[in-house]
Rosetta silent file (secondary structure, phi, psi, omega in degrees, C-alpha in Angstrom):
SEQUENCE: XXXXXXXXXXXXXXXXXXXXXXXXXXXXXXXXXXXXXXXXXXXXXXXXXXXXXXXXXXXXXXXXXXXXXXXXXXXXXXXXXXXXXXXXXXXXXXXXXXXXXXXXXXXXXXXXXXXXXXXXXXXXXXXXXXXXXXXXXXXXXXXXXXXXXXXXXXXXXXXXXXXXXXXXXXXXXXXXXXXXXXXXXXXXXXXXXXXXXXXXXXXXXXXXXXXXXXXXXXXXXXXXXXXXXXXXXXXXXXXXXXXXXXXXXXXXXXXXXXXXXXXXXXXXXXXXXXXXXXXXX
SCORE:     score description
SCORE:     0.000 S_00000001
   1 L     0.000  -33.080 -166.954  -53.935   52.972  -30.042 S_00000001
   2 L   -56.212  -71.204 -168.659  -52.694   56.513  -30.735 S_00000001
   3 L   -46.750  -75.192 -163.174  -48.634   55.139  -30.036 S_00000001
   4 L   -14.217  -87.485  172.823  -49.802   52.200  -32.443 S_00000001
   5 L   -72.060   33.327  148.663  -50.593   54.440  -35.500 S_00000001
   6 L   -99.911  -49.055  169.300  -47.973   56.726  -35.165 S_00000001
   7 H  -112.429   41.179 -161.048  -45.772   54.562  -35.202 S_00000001
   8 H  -101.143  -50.497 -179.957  -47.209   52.203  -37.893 S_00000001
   9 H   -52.028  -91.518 -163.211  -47.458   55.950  -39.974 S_00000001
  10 H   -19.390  -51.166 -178.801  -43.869   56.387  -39.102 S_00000001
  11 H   -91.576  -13.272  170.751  -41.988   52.628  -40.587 S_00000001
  12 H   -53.848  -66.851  170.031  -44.844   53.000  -43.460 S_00000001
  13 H   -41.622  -32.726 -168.999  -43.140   56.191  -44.458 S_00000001
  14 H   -69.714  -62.816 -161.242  -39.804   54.907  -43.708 S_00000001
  15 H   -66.179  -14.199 -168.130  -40.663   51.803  -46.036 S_00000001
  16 H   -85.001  -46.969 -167.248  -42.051   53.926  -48.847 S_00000001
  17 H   -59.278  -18.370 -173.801  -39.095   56.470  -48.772 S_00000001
  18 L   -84.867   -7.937  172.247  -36.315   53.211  -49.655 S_00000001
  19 L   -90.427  -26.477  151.320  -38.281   52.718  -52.885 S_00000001
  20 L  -108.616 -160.331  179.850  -37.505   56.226  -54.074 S_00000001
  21 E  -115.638  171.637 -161.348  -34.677   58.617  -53.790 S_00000001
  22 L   -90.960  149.888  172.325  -35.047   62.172  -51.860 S_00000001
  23 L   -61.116  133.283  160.604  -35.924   65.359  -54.328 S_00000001
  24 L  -104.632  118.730 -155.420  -33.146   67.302  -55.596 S_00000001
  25 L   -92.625  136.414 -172.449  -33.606   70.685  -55.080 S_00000001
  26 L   -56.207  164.256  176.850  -31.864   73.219  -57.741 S_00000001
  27 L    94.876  -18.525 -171.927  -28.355   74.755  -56.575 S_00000001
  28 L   -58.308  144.135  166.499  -27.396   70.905  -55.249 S_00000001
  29 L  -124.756   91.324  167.376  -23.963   70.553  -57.001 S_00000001
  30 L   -61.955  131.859  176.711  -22.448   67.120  -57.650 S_00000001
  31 L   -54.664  118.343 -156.613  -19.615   66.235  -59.700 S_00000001
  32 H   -73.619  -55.312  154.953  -20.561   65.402  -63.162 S_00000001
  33 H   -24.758  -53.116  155.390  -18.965   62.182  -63.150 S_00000001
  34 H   -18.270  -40.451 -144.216  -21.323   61.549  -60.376 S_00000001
  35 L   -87.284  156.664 -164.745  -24.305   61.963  -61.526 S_00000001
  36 L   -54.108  153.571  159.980  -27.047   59.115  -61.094 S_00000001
  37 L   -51.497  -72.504  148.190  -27.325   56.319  -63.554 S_00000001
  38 L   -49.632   90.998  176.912  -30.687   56.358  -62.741 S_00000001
  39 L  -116.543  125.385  169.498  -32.784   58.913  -61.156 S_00000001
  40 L   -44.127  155.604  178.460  -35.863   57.600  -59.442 S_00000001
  41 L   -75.348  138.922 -160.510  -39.018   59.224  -58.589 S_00000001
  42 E  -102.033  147.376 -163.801  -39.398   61.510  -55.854 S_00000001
  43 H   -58.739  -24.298  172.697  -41.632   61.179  -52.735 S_00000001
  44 H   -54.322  -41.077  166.362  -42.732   64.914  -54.116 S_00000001
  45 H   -56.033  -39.008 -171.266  -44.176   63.120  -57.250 S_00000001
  46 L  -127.001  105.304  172.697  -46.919   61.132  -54.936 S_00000001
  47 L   -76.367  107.819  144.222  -49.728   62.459  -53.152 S_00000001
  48 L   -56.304  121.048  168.742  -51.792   59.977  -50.792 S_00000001
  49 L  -109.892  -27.196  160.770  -55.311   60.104  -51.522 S_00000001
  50 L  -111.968 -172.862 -152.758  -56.222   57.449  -49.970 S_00000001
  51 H   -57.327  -57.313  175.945  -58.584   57.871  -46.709 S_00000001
  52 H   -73.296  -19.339 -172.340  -56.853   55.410  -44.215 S_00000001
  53 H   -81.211  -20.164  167.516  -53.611   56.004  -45.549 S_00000001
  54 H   -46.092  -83.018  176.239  -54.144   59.388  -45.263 S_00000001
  55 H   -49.995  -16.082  147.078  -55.140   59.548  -41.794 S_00000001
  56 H   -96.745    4.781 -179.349  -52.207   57.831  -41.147 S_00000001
  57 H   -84.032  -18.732 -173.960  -49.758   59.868  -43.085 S_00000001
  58 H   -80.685  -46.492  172.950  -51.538   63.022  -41.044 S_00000001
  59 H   -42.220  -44.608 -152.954  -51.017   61.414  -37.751 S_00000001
  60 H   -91.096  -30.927  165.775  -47.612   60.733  -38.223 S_00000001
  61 H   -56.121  -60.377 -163.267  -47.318   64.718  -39.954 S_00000001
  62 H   -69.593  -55.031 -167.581  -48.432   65.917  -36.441 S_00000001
  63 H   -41.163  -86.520  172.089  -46.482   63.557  -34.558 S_00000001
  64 H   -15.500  -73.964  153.374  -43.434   64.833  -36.173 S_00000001
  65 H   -14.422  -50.787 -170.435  -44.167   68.325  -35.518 S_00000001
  66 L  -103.116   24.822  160.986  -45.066   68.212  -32.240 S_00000001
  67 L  -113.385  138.843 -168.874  -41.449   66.861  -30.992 S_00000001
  68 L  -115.165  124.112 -157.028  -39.550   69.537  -29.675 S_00000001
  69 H   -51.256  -26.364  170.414  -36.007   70.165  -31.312 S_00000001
  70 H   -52.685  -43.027 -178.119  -34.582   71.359  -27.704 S_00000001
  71 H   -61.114  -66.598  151.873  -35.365   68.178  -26.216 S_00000001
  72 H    -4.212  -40.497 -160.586  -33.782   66.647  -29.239 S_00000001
  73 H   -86.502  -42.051 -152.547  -30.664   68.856  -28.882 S_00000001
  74 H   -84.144   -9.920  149.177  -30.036   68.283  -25.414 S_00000001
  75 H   -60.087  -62.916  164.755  -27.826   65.162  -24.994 S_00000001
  76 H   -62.701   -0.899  144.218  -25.895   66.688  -27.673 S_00000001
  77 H   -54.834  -62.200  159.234  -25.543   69.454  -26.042 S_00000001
  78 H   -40.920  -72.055 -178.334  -24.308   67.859  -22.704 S_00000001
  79 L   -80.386   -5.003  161.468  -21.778   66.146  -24.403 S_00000001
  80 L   -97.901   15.010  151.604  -20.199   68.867  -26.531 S_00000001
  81 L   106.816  -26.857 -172.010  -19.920   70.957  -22.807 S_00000001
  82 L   -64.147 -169.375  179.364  -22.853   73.025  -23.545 S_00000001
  83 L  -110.772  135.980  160.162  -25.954   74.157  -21.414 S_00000001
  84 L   -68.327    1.457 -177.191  -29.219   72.008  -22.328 S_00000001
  85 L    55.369   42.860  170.623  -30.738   75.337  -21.576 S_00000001
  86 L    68.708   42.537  175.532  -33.328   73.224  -19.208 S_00000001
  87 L  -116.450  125.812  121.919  -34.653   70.737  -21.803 S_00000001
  88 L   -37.672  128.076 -178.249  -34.887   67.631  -20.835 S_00000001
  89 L   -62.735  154.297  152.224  -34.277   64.619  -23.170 S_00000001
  90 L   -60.861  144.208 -179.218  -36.953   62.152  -24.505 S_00000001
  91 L   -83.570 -167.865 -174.825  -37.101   59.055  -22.375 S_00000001
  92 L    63.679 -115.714 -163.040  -36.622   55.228  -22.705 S_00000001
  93 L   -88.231   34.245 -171.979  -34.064   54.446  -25.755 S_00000001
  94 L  -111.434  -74.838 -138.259  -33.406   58.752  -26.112 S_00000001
  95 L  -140.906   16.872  171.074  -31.675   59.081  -22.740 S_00000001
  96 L  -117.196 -179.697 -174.360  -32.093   55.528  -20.209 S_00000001
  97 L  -100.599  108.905  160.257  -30.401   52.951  -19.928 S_00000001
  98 L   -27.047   15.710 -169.137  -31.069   50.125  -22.339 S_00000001
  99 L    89.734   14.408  177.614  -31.012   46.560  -21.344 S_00000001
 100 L    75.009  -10.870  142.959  -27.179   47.596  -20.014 S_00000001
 101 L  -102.372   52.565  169.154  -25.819   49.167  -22.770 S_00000001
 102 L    63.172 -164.809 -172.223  -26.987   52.742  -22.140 S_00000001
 103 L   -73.842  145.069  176.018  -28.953   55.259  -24.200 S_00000001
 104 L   -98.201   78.191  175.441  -29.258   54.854  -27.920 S_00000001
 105 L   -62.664   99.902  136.553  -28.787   59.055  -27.243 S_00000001
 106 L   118.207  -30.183  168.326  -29.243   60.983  -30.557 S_00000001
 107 H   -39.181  -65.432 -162.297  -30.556   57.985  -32.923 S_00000001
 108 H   -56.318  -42.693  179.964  -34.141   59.743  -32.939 S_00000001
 109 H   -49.491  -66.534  175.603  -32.741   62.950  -33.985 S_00000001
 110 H     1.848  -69.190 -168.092  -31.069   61.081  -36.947 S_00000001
 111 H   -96.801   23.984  136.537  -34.544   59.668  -38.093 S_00000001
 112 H   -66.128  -35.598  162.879  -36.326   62.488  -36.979 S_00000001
 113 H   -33.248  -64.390 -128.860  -34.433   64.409  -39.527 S_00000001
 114 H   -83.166  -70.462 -155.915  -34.581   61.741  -42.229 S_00000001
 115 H   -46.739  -45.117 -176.426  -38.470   61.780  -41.462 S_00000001
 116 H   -70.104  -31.869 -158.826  -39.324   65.555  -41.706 S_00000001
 117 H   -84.001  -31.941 -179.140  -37.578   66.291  -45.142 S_00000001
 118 H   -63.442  -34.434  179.254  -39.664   62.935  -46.445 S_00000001
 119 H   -68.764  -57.208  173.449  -42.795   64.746  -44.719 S_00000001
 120 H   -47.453  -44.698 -178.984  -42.007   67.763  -46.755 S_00000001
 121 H   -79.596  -11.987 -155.685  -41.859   66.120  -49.735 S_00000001
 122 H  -100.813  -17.443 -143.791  -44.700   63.999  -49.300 S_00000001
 123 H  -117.508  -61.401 -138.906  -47.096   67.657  -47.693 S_00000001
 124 L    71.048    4.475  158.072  -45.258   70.718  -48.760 S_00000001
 125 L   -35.868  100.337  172.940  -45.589   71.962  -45.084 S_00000001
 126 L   -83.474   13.235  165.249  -43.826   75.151  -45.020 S_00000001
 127 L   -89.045   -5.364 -154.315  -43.845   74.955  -41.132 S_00000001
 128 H   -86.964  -51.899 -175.285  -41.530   71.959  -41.634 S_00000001
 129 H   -70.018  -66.493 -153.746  -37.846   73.822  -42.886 S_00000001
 130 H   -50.127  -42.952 -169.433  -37.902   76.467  -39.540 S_00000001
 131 H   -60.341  -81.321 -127.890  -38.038   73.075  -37.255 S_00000001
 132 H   -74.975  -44.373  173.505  -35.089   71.450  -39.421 S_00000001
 133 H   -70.759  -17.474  164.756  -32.890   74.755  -39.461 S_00000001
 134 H   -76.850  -17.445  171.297  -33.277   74.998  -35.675 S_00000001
 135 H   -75.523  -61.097 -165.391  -32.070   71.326  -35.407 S_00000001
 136 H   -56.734  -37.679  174.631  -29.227   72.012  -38.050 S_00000001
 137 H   -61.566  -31.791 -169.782  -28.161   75.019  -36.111 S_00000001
 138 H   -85.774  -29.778  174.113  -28.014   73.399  -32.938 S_00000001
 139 H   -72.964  -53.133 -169.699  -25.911   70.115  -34.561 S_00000001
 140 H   -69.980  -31.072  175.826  -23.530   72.775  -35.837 S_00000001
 141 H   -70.648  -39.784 -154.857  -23.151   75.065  -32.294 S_00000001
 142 H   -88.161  -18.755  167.823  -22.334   71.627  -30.568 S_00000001
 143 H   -70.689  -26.372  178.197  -20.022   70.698  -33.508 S_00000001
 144 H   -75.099  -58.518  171.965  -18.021   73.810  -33.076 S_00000001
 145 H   -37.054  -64.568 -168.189  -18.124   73.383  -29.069 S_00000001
 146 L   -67.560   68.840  164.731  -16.293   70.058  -29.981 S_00000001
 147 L    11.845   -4.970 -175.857  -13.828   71.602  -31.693 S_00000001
 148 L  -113.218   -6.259 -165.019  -13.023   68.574  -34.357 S_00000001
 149 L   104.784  -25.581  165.628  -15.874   68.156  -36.258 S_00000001
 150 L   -68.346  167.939 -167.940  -17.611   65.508  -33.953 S_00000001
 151 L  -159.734  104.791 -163.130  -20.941   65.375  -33.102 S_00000001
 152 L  -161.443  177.100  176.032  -22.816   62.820  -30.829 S_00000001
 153 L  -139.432  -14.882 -179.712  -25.455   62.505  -27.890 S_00000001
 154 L   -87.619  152.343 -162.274  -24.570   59.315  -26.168 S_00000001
 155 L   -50.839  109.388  176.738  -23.000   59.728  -22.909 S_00000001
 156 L   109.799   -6.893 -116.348  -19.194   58.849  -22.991 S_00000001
 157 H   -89.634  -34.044 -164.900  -19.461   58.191  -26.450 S_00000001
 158 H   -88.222   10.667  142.878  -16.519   59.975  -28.198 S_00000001
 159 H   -53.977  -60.760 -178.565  -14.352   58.668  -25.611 S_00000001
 160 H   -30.811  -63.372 -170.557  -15.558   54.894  -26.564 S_00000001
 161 H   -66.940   -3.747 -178.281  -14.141   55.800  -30.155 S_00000001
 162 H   -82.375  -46.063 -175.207  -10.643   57.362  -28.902 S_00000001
 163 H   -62.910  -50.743  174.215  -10.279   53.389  -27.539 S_00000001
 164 L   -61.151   -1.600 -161.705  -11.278   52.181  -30.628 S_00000001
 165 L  -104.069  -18.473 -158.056   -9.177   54.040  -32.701 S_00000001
 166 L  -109.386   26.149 -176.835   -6.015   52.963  -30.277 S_00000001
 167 L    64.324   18.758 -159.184   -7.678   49.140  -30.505 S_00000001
 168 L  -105.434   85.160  178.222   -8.505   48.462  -26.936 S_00000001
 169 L  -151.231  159.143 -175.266  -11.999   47.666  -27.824 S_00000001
 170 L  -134.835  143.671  172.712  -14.275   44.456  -27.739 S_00000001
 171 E  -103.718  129.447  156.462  -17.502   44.152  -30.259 S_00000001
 172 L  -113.276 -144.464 -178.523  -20.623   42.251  -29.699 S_00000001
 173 L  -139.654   81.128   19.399  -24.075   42.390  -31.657 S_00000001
 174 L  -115.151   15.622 -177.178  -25.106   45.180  -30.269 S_00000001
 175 E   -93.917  154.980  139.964  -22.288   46.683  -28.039 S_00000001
 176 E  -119.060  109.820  169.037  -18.861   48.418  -28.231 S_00000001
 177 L    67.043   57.431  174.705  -16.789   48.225  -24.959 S_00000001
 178 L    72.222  -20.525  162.048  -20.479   48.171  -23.602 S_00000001
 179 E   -79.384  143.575  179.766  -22.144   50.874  -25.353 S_00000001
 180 E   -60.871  107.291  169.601  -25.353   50.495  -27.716 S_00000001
 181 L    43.474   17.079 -145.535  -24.262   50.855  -31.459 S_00000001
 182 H   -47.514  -39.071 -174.684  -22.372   54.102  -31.509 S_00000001
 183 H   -52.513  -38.962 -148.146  -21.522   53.536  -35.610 S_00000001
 184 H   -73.098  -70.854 -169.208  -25.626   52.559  -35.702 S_00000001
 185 H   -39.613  -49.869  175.686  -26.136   56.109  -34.260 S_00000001
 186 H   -78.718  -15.175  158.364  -23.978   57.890  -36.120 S_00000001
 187 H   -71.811  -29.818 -172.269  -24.933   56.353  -38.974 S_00000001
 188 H   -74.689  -24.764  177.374  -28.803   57.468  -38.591 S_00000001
 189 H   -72.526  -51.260  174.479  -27.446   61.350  -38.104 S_00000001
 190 H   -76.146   -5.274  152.210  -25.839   61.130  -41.396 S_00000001
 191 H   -46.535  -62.564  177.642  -28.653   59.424  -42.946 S_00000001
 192 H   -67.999  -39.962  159.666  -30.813   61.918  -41.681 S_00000001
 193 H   -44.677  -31.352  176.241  -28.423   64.928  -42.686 S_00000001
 194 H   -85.499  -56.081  171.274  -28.036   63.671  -46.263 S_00000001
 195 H   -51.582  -34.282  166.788  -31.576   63.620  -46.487 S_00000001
 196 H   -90.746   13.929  172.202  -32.198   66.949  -45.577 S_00000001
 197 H  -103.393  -37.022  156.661  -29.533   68.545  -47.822 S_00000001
 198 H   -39.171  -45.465 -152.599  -31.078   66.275  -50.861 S_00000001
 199 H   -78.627  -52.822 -147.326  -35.125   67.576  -49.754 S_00000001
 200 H  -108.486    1.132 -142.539  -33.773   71.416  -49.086 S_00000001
 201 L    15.739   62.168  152.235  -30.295   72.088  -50.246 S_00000001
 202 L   -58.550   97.378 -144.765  -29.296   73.154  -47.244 S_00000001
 203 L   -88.921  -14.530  172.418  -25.509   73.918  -47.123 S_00000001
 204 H   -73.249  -55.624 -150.774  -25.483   73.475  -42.949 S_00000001
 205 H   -96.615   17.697  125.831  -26.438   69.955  -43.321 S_00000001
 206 H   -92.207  -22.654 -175.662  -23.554   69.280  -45.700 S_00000001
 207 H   -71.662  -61.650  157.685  -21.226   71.087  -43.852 S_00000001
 208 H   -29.744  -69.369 -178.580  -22.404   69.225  -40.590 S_00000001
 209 H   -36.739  -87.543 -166.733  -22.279   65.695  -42.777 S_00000001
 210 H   -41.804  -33.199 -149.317  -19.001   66.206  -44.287 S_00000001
 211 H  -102.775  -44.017  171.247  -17.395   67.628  -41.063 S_00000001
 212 H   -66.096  -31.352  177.455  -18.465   64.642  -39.302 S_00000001
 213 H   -95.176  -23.788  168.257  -17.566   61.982  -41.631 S_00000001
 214 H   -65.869  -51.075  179.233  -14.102   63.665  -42.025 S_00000001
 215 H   -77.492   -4.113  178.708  -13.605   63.236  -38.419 S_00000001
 216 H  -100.145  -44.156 -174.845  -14.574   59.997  -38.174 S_00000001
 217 H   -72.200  -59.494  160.076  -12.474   58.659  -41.172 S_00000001
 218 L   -14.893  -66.304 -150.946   -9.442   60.845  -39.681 S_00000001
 219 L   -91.730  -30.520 -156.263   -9.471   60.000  -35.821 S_00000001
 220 L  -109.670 -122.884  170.635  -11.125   56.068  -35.998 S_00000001
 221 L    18.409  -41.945  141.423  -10.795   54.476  -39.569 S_00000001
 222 L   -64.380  -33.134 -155.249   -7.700   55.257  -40.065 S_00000001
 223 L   -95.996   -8.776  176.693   -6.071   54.894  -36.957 S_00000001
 224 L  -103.758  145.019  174.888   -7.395   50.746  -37.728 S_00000001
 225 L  -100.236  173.201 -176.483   -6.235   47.744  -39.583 S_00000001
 226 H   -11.518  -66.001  174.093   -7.940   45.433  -41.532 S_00000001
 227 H   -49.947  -72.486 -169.036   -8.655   43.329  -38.960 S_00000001
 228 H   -63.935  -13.950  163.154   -9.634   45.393  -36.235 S_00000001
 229 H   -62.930  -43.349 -173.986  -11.841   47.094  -38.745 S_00000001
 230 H   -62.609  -40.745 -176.536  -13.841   44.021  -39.710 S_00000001
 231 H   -51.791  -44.725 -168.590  -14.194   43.366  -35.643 S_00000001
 232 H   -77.133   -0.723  154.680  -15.987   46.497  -34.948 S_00000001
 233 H   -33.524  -56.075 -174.824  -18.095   45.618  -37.808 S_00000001
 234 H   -58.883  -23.007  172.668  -19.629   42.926  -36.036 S_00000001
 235 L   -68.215  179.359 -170.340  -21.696   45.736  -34.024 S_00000001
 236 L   -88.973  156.238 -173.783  -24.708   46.662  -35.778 S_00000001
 237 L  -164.882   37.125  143.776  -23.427   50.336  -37.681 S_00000001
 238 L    40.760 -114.811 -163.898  -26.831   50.024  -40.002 S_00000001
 239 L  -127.271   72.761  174.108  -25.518   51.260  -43.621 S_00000001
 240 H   -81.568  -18.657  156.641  -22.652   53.227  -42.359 S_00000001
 241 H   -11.427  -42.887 -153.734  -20.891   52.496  -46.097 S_00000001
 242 H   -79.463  -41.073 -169.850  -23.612   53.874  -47.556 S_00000001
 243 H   -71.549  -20.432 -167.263  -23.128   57.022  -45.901 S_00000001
 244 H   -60.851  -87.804 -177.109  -19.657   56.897  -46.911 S_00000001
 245 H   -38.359  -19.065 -158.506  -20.813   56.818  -50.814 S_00000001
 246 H   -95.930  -34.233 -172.377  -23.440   59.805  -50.237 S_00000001
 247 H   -52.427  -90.873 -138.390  -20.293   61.892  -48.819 S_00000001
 248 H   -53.413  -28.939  177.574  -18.561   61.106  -51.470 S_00000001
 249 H   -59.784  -34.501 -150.666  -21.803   61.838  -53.971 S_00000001
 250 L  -101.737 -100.021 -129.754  -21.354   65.561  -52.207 S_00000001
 251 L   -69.242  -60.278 -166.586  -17.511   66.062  -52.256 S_00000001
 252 L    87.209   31.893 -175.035  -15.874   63.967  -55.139 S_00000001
 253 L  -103.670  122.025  174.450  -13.012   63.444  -52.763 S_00000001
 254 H   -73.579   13.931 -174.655  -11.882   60.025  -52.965 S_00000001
 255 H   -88.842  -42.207 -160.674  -10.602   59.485  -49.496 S_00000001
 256 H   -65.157  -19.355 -178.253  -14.215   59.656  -48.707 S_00000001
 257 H   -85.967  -41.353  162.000  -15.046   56.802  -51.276 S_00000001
 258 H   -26.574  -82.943 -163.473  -11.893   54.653  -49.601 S_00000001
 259 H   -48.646  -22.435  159.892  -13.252   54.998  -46.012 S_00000001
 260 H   -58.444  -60.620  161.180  -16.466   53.559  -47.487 S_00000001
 261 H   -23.168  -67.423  161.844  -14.845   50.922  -48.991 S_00000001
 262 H   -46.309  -45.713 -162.230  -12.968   50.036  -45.236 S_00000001
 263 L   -94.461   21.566  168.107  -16.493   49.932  -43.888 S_00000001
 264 L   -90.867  115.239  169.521  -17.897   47.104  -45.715 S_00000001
 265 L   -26.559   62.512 -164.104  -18.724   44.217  -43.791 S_00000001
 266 H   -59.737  -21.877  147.122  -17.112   41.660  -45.287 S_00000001
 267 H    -0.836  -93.154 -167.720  -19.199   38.928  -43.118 S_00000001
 268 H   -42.900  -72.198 -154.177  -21.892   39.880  -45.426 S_00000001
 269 H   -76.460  -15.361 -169.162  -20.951   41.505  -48.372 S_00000001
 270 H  -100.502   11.474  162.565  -18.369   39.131  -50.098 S_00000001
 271 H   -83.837  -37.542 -174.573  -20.493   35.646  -49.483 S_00000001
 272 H   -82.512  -28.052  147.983  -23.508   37.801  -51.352 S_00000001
 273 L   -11.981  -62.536  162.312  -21.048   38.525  -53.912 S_00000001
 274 L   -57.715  -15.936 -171.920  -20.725   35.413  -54.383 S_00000001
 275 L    82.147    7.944  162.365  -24.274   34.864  -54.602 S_00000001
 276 L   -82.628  124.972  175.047  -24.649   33.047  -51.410 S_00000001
 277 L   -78.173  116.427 -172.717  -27.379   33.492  -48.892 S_00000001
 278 L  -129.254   42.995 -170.529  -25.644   33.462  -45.944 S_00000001
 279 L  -123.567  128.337 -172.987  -28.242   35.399  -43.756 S_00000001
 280 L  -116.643   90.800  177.097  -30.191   33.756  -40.714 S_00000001
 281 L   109.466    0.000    0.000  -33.784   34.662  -40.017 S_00000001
């Protein structure tokens, strides 16, 4: 019952946070051109008062907490060469093998991220930022270890994209060349990354983003054509577009608004253009 309403707490939050936008904390700097049409109300603006909703926004407060960022760290660690320093990963879809296509490795940090700066806003925990800067620090020593800017936790994984970038790759719903979602993954680390540079303006967790999405547009995205773009598409890659646009929100560099542009699904996006529902179940 415990799992149950943690993680009932957990997709509540999740569902509340897509109806606003994350607080922007003074010093963030944007392009003036940029700036929102709109700006929406911030999860900082609304206290739960009430009593079950509470008790499950506190559960899910501890829960958070009580995950420990070394554990977190340590597939990315392993694969950017490093020592896990004797942390063991979380189990199941953190570090086993999935249903045959291997660990979804490094997804939780992603929405653990995403989740603490929304906890912040929603609490005001000041125990909250020390956890998130020991995570950010730890994203950045393994980004440096790789030497390019990459960043990842599943096993093999930035090999899988050196094949994809030269085209020798095959997409299902959810694998590439047998692995579990890597774009999905990599989308939830910059999801969560954006979010915590929005809740704290935290200049590692732009640095990290942008360093990551640069290397990604650079070695894979580029290196593809149309075609073989739309194919790898077909895996699930969650809103990596999106992430695209929030770079781009940060930098004002327009290559970064292109490579979003490349990563739209057209499957999807030009039949709802059109105004057709062309989505099943």
């Amino acid at each position: 019952m415990r799992s149950l309403f943690t993680t009932t707490a957990f997709f509540v939050l999740l569902l509340v946070s897509s109806l606003t936008s994350c607080s922007q904390k003074e010093g963030i700097v944007r392009p003036a051109e940029l700036q929102p049409v709109r700006k929406l109300f911030s999860l900082s603006d609304v206290r739960v008062t009430d009593p079950q909703m509470l008790s499950l926004q506190e559960l899910d407060h501890e829960y958070l907490k009580s995950l420990e960022v070394d554990r977190l760290l340590s597939l990315f660690r392993k694969e950017a060469g490093l020592s896990q320093q004797g942390f063991e990963p979380y189990p199941y879809w953190e570090s086993e093998d999935v249903w045959g296509g291997g660990p979804l490795a490094g997804h939780i940090m992603g929405f653990w991220l995403s989740s603490m700066a929304m906890m912040y806003q929603s609490t005001g925990d000041p125990e909250i930022y020390p956890l998130v800067e020991k995570a950010l620090k730890g994203l950045k020593e393994c980004q440096e270890a790789d030497g390019e800017g990459f960043v990842g936790a599943q096993p093999g994984v930035k090999g899988v994209f050196a094949e994809v970038a030269k085209g020798n790759f095959t997409t299902t719903n959810p694998l590439i060349n047998k692995m579990w979602e890597p774009v999905y993954v990599m989308n939830k680390l910059m999801l969560g990354l954006y979010d915590v540079y929005n809740t704290f303006g935290t200049p590692l967790a732009k640095e990290i983003l942008v360093d990551l999405g640069d290397w990604f547009g650079t070695h894979v995205i580029d290196k593809l054509d149309h075609e073989k773009m739309q194919e790898l598409l077909v895996c699930e890659h969650g809103s990596i577009n999106e992430s695209y646009v929030d770079i781009y929100s940060l930098t004002g560099e327009d290559r970064f608004l292109s490579w979003a542009g490349r990563l739209n699904d057209e499957d999807m996006w030009v039949p709802a253009a059109e105004g057709k529902d062309i989505l099943n179940g």
